[in-house]
C-alpha positions in Angstrom: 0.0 0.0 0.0 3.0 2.4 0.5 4.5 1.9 -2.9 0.6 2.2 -4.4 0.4 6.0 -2.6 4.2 6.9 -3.5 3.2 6.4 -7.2 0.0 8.5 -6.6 1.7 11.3 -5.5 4.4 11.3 -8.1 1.6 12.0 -10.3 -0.2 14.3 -7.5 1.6 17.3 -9.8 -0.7 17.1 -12.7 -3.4 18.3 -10.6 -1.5 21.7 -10.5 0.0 21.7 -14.0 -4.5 21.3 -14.8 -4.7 24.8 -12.8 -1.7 26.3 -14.2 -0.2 24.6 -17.4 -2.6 26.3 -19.5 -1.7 29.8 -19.4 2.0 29.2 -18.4 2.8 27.1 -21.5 0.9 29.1 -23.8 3.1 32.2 -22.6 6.2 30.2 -22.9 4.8 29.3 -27.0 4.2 33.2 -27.0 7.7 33.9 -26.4 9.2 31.6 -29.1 6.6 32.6 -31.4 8.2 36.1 -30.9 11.3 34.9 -31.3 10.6 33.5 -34.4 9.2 36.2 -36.1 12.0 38.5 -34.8 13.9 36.4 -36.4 12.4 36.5 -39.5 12.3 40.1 -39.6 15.9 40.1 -38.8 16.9 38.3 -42.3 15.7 41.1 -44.7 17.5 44.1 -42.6 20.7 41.9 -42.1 20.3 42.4 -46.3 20.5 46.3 -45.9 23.6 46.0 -43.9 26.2 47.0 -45.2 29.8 47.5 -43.4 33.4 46.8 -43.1 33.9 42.8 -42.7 35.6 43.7 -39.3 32.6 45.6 -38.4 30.1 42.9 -39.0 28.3 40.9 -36.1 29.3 37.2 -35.9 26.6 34.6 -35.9 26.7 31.8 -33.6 29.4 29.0 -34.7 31.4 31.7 -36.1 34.0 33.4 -34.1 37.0 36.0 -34.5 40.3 34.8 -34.0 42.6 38.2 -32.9 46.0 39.2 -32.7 47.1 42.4 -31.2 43.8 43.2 -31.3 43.2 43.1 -35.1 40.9 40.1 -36.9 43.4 37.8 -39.0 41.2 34.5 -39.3 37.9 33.3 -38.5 36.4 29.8 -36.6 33.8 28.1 -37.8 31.9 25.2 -36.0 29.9 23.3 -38.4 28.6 20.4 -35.9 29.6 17.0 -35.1 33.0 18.1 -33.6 34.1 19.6 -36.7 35.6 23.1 -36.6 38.1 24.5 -39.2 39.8 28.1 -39.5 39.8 30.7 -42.3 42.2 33.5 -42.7 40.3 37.1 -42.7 41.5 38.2 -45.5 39.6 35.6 -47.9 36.2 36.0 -45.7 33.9 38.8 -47.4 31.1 40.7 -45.8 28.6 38.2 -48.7 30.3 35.2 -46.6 29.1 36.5 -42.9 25.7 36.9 -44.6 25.5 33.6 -46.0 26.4 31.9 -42.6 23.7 34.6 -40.6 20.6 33.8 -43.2 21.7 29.8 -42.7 21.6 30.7 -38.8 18.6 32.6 -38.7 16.5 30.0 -41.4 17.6 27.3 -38.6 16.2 29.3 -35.5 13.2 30.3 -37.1 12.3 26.8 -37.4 13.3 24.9 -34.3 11.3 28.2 -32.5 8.4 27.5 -34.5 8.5 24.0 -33.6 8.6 24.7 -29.8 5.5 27.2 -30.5 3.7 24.7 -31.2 4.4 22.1 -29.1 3.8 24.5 -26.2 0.7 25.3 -27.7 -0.6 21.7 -27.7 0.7 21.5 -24.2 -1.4 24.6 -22.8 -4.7 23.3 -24.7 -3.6 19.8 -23.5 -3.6 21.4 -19.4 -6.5 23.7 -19.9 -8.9 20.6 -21.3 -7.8 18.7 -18.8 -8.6 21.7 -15.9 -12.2 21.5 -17.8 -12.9 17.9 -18.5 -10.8 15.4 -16.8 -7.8 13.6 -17.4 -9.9 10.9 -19.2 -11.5 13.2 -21.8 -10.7 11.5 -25.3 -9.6 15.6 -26.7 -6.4 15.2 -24.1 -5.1 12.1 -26.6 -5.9 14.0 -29.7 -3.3 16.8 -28.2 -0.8 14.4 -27.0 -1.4 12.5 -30.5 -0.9 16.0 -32.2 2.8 16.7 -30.8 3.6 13.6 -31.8 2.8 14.8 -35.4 4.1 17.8 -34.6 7.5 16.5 -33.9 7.9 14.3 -36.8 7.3 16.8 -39.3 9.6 19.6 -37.5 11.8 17.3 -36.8 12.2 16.8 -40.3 12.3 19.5 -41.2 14.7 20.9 -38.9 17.4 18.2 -39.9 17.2 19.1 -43.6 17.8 22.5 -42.9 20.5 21.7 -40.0 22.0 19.6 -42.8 21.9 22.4 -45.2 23.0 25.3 -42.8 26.8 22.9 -42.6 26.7 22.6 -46.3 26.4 26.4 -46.5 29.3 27.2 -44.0 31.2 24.7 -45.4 30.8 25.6 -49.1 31.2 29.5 -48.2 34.4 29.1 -46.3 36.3 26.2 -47.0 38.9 26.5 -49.7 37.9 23.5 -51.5 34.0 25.0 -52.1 34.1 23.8 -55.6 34.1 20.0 -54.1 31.4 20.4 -51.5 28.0 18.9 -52.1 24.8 18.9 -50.4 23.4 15.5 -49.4 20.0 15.5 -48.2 18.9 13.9 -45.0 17.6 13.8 -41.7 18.3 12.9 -37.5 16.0 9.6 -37.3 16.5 9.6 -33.2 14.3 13.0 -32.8 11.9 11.8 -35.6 12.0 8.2 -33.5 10.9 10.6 -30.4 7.8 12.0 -32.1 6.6 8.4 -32.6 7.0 7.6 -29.4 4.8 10.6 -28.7 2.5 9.7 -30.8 2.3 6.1 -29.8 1.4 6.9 -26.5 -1.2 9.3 -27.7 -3.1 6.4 -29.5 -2.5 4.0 -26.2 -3.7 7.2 -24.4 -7.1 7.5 -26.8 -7.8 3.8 -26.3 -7.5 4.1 -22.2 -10.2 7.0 -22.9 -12.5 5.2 -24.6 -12.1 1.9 -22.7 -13.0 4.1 -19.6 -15.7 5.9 -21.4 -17.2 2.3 -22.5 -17.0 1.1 -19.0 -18.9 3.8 -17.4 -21.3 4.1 -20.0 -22.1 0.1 -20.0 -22.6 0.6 -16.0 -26.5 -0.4 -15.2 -28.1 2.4 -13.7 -31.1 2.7 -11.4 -34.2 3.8 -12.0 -35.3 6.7 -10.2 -38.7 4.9 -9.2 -36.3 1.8 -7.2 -34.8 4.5 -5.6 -37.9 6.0 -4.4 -39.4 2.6 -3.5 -36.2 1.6 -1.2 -36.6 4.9 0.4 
């Protein structure tokens, strides 16, 4: 019986996420909504700009490398452990472009994809707060993350993929033999099935419960009255 009421109350916190999920992850989805449209607006000013390649503001994965405080070559991290080194003087201000639009096309998309997963999650709190935990619409939002994350997913990785290619094409001094290969991270992909498996499992515990209550016999009001 102790073990049966220590794994009640380890669940005892949904009660509270029911009362306060809602709003808190739908401001949290706000906030990388904004994010990702900041960053969107960012891409067609970072266009307009237009000064000395010393001058210009490094994305991430991209750093100065100094001496006596002057710029002679330029890191790059492309992922996967791999970082190589350019010297300044065959980096142009087009170059620190390429790599900001390949930064900023990333973000936009792995914000958008926490936008809506937080989303989900706040309707997923705030139907539960109203109907229950057992209310079949709770599976359809835990069923629609798991959607959600197979299709970002997806398209995240390409565009991971194609945000190396870009850095790798624009700096390294062998461009002409770089090629883009198209592809995509299976283990986060792997995740959003999970999600969406137990979504289904989670709709079928629903309407299993829903059939067992609704095949309960129920007394007529007149028996009532009668044993009364």
């Amino acid at each position: 019986m102790k073990k049966d009421n220590k794994i009640r109350a380890s669940y005892s916190a949904v009660k509270l996420l029911s009362k306060v999920g809602s709003p808190l992850f739908m401001g949290i989805g706000g906030f990388f909504g904004f994010c990702a449209v900041l960053i969107l607006i960012m891409i067609p000013i970072i266009f307009l700009v237009n000064v000395p390649v010393n001058e210009m503001l490094l994305p991430p994965y991209m750093d100065a490398i100094r001496e006596d405080g002057l710029i002679v070559g330029y890191d790059i991290i492309v992922g996967g452990g791999v970082k190589f080194s350019v010297l300044a003087d065959t980096v142009t201000l087009g170059d620190i472009k390429a790599a900001v639009y390949s930064v900023c096309l990333l973000g936009a998309f792995a914000f958008l994809e926490l936008t809506a997963i937080f989303v989900l999650l706040s309707r997923l709190f705030g139907n539960i707060k109203k109907n229950g935990p057992l209310h079949k619409r709770n599976a359809d939002m835990v069923c629609f993350m798991g959607i959600t994350v197979i299709v970002a997913e997806f398209i995240v990785s390409a565009v991971y993929r194609f945000f190396n290619y870009t850095l790798i094409k624009t700096f390294s001094a062998e461009a002409e033999t770089v090629r883009y290969v198209f592809g995509v991270s299976l283990t986060p992909i792997l995740l959003g099935v999970l999600i969406l498996l137990i979504g289904i499992v989670y709709g079928y515990a629903t309407g299993c419960t829903q059939d067992s209550v609704s095949s309960l016999p129920v007394k007529a009001e007149s028996d009532e009255g009668a044993k009364e």
